[in-house]
Backbone bond lengths (Angstrom), bond angles and torsions (degrees), N, CA, C in turn:
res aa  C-N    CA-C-N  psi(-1)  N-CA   C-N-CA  omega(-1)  CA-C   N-CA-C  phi
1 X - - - 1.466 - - 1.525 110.10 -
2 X 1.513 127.92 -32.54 1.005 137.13 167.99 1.255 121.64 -49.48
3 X 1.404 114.03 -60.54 1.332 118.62 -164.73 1.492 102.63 -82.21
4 X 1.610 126.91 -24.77 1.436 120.74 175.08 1.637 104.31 -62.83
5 X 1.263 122.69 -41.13 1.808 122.82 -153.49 1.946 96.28 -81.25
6 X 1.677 107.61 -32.50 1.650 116.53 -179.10 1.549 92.70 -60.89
7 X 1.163 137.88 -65.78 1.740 149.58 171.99 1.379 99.65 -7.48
8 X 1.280 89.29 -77.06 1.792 133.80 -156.60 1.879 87.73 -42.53
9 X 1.373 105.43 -59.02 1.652 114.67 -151.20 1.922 93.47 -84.92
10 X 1.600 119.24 -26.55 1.162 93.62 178.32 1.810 113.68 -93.33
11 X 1.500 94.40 -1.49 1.767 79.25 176.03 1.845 82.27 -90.49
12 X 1.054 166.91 -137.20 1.377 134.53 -131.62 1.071 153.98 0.82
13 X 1.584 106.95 -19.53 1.558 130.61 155.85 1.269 116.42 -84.18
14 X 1.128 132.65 -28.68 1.516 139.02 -157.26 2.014 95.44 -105.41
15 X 1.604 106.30 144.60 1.307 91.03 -159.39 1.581 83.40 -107.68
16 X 1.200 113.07 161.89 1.064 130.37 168.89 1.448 139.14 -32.43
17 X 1.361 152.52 77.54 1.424 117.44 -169.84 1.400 105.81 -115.18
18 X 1.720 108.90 133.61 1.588 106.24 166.44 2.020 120.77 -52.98
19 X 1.009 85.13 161.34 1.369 115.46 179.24 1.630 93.25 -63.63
20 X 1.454 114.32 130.23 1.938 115.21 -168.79 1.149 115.44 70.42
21 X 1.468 121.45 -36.85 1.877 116.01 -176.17 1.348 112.73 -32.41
22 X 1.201 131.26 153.69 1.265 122.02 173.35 1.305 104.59 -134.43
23 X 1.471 128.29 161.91 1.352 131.98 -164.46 1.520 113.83 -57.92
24 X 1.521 153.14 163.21 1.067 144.83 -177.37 2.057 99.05 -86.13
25 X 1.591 108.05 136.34 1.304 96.33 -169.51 1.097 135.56 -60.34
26 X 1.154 141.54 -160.59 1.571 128.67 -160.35 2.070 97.96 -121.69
27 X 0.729 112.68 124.51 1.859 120.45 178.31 1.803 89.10 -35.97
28 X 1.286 130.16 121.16 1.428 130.25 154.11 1.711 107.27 -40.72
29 X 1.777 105.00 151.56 0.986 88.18 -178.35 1.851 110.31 -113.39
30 X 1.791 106.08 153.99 1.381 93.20 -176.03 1.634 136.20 -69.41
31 X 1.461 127.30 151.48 1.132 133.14 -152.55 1.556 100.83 -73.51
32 X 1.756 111.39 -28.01 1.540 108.65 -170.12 1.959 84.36 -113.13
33 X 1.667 114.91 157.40 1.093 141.43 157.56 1.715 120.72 -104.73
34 X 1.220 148.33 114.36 1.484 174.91 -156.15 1.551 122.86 -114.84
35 X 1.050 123.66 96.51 1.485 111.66 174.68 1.412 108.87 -134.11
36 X 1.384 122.42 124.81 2.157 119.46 -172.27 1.389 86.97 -80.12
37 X 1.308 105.05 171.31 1.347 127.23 159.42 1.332 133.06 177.29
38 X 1.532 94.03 107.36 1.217 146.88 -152.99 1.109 139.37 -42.88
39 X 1.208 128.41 40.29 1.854 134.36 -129.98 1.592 101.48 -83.05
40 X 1.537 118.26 -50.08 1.662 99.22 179.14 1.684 86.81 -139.92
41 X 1.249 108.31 134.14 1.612 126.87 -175.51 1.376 102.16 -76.45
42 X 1.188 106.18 136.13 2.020 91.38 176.95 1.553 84.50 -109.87
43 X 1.590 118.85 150.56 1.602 117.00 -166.77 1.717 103.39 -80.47
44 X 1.508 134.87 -2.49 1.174 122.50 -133.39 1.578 80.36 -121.84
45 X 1.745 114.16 -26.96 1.357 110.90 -153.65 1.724 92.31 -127.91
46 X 1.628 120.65 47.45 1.443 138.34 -175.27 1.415 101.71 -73.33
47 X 1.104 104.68 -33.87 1.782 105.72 -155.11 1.582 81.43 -121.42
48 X 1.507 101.94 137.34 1.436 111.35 -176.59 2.030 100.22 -155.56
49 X 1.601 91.73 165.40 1.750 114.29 178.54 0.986 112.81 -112.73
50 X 1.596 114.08 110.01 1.740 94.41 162.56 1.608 118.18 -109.56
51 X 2.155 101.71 127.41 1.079 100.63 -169.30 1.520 115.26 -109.85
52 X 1.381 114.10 -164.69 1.202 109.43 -167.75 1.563 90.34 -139.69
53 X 1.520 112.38 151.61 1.441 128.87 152.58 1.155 134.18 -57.44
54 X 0.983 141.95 119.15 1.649 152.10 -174.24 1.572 106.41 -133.37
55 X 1.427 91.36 159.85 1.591 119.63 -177.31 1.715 82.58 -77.63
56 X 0.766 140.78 -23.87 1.521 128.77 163.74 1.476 141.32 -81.60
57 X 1.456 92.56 -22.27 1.507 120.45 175.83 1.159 133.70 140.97
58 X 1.121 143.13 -103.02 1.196 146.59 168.76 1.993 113.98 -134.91
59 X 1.393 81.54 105.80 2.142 90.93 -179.61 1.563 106.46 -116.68
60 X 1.836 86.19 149.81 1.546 97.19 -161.72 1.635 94.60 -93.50
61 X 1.334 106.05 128.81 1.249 120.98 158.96 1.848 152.10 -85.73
62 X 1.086 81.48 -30.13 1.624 104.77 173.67 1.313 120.82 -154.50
63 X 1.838 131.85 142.64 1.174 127.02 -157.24 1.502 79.37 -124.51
64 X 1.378 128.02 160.12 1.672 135.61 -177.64 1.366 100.26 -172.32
65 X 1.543 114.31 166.31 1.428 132.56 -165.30 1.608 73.58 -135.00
66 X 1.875 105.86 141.07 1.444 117.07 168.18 1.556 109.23 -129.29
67 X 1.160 140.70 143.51 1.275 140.66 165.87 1.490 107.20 -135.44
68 X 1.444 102.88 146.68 1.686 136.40 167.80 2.215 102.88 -12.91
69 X 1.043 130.35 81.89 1.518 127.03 155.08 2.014 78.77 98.60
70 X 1.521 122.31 67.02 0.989 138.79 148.98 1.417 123.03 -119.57
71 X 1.362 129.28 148.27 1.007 137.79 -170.25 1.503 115.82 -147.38
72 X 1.264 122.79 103.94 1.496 132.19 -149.46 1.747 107.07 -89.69
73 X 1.192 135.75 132.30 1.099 160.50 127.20 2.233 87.43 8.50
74 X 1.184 98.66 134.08 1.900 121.90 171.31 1.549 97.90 -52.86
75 X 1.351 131.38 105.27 1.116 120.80 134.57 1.272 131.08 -64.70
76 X 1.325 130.86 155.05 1.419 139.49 173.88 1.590 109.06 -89.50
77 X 1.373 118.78 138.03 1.419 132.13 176.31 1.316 113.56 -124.46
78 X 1.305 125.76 153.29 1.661 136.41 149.84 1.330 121.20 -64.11
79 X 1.549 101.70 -39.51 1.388 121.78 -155.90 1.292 138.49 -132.59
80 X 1.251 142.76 169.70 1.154 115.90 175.31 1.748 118.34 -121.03
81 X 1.208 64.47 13.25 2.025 68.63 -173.36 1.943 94.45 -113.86
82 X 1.376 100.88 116.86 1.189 110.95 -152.67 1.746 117.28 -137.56
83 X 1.327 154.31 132.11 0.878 129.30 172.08 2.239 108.75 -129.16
84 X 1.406 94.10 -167.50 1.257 123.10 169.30 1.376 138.37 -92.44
85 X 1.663 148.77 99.76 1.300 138.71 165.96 1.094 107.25 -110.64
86 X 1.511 127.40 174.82 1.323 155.04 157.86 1.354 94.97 -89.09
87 X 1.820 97.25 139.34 1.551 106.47 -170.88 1.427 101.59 -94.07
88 X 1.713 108.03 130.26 1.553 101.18 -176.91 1.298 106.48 -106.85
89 X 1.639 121.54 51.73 1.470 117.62 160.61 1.769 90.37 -166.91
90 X 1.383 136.67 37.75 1.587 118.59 -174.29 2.071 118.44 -48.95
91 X 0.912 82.24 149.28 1.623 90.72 173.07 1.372 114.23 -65.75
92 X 1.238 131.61 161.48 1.448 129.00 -173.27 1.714 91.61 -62.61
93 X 1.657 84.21 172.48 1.844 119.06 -174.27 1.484 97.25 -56.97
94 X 1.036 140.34 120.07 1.776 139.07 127.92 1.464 134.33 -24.99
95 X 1.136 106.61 10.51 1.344 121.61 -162.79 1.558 116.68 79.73
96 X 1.255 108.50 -159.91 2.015 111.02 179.44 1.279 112.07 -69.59
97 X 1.749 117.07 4.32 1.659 104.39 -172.84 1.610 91.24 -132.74
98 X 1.312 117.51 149.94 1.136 124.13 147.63 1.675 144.62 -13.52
99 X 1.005 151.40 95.94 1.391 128.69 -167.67 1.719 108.08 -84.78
100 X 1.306 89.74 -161.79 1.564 96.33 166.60 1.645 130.40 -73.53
101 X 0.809 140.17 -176.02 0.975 153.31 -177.61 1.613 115.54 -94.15
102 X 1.574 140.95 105.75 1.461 124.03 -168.47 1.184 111.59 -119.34
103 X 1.391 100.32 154.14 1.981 102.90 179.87 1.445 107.33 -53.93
104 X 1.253 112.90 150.83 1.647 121.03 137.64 1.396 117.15 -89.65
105 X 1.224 99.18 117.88 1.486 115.83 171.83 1.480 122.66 -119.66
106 X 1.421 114.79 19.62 1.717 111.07 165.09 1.932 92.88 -129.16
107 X 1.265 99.31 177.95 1.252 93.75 173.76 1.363 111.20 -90.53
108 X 1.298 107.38 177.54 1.215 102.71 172.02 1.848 116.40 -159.97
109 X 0.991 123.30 145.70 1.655 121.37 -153.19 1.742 110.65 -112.28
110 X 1.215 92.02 67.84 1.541 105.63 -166.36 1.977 102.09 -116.90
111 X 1.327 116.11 166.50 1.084 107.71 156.29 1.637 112.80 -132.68
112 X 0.929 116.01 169.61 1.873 118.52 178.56 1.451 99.62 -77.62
113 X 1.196 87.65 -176.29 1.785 116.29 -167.02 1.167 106.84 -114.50
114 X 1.382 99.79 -33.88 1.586 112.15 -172.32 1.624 111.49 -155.15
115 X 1.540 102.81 149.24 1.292 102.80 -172.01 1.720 111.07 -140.53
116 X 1.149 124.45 158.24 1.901 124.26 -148.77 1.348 81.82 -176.71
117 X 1.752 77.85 160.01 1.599 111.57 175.58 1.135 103.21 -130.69
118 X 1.623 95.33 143.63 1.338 99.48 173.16 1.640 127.67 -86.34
119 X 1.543 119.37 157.19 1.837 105.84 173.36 1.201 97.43 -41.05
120 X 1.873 103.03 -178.60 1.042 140.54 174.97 2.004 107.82 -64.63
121 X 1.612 74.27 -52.24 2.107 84.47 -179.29 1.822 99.30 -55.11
122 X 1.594 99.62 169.28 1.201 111.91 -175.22 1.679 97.27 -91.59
123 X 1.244 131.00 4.48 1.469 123.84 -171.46 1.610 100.61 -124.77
124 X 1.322 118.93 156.01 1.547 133.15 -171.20 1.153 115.50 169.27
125 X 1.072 96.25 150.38 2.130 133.87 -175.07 1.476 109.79 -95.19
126 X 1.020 120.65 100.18 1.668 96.93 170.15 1.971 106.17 -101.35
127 X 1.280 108.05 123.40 1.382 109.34 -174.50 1.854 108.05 -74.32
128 X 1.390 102.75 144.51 1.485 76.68 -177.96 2.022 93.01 -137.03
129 X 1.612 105.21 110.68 1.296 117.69 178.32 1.504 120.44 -98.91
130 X 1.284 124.96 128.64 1.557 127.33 -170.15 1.652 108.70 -65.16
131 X 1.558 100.26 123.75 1.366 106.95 -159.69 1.696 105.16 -101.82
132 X 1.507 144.31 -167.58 0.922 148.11 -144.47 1.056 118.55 -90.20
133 X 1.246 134.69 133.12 1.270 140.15 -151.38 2.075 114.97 -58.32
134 X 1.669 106.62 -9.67 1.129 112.67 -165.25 1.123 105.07 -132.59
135 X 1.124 130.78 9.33 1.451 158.05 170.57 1.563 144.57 -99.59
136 X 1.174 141.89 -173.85 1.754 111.03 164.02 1.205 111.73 -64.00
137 X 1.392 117.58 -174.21 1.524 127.11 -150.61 1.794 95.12 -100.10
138 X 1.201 100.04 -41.07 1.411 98.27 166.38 1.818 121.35 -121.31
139 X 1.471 107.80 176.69 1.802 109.16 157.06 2.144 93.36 -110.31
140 X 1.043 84.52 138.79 1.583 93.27 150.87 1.055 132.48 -163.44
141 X 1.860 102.46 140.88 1.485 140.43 -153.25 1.251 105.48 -112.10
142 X 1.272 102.76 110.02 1.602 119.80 171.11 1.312 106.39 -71.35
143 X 1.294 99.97 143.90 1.883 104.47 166.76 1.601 108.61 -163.36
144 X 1.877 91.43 127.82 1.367 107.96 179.53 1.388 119.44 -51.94
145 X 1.343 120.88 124.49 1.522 123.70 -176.90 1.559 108.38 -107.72
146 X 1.339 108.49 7.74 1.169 124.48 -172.65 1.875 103.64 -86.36
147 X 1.236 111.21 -29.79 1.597 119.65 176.69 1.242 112.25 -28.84
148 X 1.398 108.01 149.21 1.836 114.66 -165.59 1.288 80.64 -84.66
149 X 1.888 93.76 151.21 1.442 129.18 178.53 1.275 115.17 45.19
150 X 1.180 117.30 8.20 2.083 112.92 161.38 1.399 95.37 -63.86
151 X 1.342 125.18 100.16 1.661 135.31 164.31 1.247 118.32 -125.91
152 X 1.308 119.64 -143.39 1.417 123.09 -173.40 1.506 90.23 -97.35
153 X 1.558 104.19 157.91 1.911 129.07 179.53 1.787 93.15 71.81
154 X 1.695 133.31 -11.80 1.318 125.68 -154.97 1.714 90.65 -98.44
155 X 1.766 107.97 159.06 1.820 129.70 -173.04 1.329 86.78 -116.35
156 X 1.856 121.87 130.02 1.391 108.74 146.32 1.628 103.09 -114.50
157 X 1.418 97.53 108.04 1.292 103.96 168.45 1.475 131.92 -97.40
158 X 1.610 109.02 112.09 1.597 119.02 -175.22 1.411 89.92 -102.22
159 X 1.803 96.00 144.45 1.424 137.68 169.23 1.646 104.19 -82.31
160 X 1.155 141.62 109.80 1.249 135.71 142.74 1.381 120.96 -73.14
161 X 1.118 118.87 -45.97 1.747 121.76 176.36 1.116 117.82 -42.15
162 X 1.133 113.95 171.16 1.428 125.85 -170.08 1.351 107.00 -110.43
163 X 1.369 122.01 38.18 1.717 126.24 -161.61 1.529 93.64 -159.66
164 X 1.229 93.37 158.81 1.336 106.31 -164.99 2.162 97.00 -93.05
165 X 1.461 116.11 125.77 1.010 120.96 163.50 1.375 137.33 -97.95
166 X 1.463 134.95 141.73 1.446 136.50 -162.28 1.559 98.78 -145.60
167 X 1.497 106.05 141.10 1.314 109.98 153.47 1.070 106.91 -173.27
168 X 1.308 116.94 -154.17 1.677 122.41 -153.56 1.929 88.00 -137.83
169 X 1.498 103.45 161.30 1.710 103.45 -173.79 1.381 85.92 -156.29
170 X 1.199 106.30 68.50 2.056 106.93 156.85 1.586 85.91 76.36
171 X 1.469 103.68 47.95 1.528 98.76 175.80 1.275 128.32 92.04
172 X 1.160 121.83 -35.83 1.636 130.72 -177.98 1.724 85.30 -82.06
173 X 1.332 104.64 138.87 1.396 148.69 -166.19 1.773 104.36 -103.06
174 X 1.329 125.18 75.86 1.369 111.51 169.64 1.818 114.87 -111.53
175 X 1.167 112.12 151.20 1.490 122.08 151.43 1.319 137.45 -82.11
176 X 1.140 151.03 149.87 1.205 134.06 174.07 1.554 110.09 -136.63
177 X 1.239 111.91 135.68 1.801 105.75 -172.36 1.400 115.15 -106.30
178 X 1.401 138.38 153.03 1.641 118.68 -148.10 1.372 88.23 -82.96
179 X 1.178 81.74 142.23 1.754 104.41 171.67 1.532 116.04 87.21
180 X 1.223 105.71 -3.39 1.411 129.41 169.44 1.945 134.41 -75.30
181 X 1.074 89.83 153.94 1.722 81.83 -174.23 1.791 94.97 -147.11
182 X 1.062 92.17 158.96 1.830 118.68 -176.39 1.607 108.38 -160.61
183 X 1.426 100.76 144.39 1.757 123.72 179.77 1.189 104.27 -76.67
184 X 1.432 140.90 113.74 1.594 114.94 149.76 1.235 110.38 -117.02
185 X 1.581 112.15 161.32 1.465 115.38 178.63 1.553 95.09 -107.39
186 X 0.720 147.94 142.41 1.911 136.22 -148.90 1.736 87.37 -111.41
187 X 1.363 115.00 159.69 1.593 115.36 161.50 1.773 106.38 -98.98
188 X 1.866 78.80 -172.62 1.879 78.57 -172.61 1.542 91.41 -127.37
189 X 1.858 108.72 108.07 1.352 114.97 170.53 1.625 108.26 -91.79
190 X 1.151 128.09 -19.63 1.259 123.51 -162.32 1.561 124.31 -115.41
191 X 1.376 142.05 154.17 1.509 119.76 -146.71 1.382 96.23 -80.05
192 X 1.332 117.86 -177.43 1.677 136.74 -175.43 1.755 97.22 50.23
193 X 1.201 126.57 41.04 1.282 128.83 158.33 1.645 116.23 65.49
194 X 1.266 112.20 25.16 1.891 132.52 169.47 1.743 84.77 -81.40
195 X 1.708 78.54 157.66 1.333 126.13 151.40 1.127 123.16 -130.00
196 X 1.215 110.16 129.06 1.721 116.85 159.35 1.528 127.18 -68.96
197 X 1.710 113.54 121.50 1.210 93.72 -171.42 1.999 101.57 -116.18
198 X 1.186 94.66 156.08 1.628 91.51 -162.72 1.802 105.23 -122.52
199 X 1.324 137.33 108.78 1.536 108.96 -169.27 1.607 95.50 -119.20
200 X 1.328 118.32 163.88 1.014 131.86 172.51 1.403 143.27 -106.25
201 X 1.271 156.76 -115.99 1.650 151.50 125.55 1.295 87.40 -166.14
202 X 1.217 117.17 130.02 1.816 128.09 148.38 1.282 139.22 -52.75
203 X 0.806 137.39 89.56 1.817 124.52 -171.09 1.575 114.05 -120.40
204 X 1.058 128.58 74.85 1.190 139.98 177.96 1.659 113.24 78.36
205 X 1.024 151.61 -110.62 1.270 129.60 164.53 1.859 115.92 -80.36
206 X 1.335 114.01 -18.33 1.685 108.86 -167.05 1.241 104.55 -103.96
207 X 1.295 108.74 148.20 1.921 112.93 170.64 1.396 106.85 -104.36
208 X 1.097 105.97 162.21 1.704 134.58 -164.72 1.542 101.84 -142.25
209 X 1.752 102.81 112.96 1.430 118.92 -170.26 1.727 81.94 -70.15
210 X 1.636 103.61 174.08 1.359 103.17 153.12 1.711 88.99 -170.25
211 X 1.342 120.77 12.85 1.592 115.37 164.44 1.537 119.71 -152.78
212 X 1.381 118.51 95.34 1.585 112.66 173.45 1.415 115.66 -114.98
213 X 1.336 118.90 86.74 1.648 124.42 158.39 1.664 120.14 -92.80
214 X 1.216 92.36 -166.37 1.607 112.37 159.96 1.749 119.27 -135.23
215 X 1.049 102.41 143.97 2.123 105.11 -174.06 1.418 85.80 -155.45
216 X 2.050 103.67 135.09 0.882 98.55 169.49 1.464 146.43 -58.46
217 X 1.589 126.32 157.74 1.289 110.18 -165.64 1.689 118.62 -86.52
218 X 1.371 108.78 -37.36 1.232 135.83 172.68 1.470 117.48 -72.29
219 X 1.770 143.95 92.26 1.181 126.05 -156.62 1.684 95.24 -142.62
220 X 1.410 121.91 156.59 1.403 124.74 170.65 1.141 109.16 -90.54
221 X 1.229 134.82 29.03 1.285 136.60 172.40 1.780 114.04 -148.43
222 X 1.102 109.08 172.26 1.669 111.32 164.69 1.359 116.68 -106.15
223 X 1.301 101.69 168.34 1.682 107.97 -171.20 1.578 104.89 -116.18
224 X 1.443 130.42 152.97 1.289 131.17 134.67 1.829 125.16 -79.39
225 X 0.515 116.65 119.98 1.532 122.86 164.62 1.343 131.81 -94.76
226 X 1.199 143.95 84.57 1.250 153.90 -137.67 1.457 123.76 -120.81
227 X 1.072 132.29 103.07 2.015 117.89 -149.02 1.792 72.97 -125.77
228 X 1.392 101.29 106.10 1.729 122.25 168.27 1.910 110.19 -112.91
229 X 1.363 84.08 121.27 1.866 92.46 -170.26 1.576 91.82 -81.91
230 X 1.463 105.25 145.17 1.129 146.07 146.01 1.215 153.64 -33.18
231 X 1.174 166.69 75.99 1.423 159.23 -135.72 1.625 101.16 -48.86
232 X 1.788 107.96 -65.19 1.535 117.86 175.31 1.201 93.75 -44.89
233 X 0.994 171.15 107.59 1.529 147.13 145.93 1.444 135.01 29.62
234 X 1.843 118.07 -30.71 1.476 121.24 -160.95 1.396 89.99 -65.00
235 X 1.406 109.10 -172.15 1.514 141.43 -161.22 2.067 94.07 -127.84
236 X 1.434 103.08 132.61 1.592 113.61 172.19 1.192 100.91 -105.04
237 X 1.039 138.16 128.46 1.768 135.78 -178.56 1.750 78.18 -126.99
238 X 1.661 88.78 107.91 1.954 104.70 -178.65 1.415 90.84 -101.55
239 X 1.646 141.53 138.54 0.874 127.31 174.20 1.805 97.18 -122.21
240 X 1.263 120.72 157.71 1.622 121.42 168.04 1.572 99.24 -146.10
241 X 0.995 95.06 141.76 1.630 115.04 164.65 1.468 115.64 -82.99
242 X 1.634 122.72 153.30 1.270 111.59 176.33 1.523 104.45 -151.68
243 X 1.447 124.77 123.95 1.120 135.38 -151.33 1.874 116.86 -95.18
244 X 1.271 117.69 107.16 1.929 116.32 -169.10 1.924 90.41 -44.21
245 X 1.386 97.70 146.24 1.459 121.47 -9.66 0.875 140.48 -95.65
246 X 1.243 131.78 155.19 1.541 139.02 -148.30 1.660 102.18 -61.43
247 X 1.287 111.78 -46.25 1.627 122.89 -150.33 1.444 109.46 -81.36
C-alpha cells in the first residue's frame, strides 16, 4: 500500500510530458562575459546598472548589489562598449548577503557614471576601486581574464602603483611594472604546502616591504592579486579568490 500511494503522489509531482515534446529552449548564450569586482564599496553607489551601448543609446542591462571584497557571478553582454549607473529605484535589501544579479526588462532613462571597454576576448573583470571624493563614486579597470594560463592553483597579479613592484611567491622571484600584470603559479616553501609571500615597492635604489604572509600554495581555484595605492602612500594588496568556472 505504501509503495502504490509513494507512486501515486510522485507521478502527481512529476509534470506531464507528451510523447515528442521537447524541452523548452535554452536562453542563447551571450557573445561577451562580465564579472565586477568589488574592492571598496562606496555606501551611496551599492546598488548599481550595468549598461550597454546601442545605436539608440545607452540600455540598462543588469541591476546588482556590490559590497567591499565582492565578486559578482558572469554577467552576459551584447557588447562591449559598456558602462556604469547608480540605480535610481533598487528593489528592497536581500537580506545581509548580496543576491543575484537581475535583468532589466523596462527601460530606463538613466546615464552611467562611467564608461569602459571591454578586451578583445569575450571574458573580463572589471575592477571597481573607490574613486575621489569629488569625482565618480568609482574608477573602473577592466581586465582580461581571458590571459593564457590564468587557471586554477594560477595569481594574476596587477600593479596599480606607480612604483615598480617585486617579490618572491614560495620562492618564485617576480617583478611587476606599474600598471603591469604577470601570471604566477606560486611554489610551496613552507610546511603543510604554504608559501610565503614577500612584496616590495621601489623607490629609487631601496625597497620598502609593505606585505609578508603566507597563502596556500596549492588551491582549486585562482586568485586575483591586486596592489591598490593609497592616499597615505602604503600599498593595499586586495586579494580574492575565484572559483571554475571561469566563464
Amino acid at each position: 500500500m505504501f509503495r502504490v500511494s509513494l507512486i501515486v503522489l510522485l507521478g502527481w509531482a512529476l509534470p506531464s510530458v507528451s510523447p515528442g515534446q521537447s524541452a523548452p529552449p535554452k536562453e542563447p548564450r551571450s557573445p561577451h562575459s562580465l564579472r565586477l569586482l568589488c574592492v571598496d564599496a562606496v555606501p551611496a553607489a551599492s546598488r548599481l546598472i550595468v549598461m550597454e551601448k546601442t545605436d539608440q543609446g545607452w540600455a540598462a542591462r543588469w541591476r546588482l548589489t556590490v559590497s567591499a571584497g565582492f565578486l559578482t557571478d558572469p554577467l552576459g553582454l551584447a557588447s562591449r562598449s559598456l558602462g556604469l549607473a547608480i540605480d535610481p529605484a533598487p528593489p528592497p535589501a536581500n537580506g545581509a548577503f548580496n543576491g543575484p544579479a537581475l535583468r532589466v526588462t523596462t527601460v530606463m532613462d538613466i546615464k552611467p557614471f562611467a564608461e569602459f571597454q571591454l578586451p578583445a576576448s569575450d571574458t573580463a573583470t572589471a575592477v571597481l576601486v573607490a574613486g575621489k571624493a569629488d569625482g565618480p563614486p568609482y574608477r573602473v579597470i577592466p581586465l582580461d581574464t581571458q590571459a593564457a594560463n590564468f587557471g586554477i592553483g594560477k595569481m594574476l597579479v596587477q600593479n596599480f602603483t606607480p612604483q615598480v613592484v617585486a617579490g618572491m611567491f614560495g620562492g618564485k622571484a617576480a617583478k611587476i611594472e606599474s600598471g603591469k600584470s604577470v601570471i604566477i603559479e606560486p611554489g610551496s616553501d613552507q610546511p603543510g604546502e604554504m608559501a610565503q609571500i614577500t612584496l616590495a615597492t621601489q623607490t629609487g635604489e631601496s625597497w620598502a616591504p609593505f606585505c609578508d604572509t603566507r597563502w596556500p600554495a596549492k588551491t582549486d581555484y585562482r586568485r586575483y592579486l591586486l596592489l591598490i595605492p593609497r592616499a597615505d602612500g602604503t600599498v593595499h594588496p586586495f586579494v580574492m579568490p575565484e572559483y571554475p568556472p571561469f566563464r
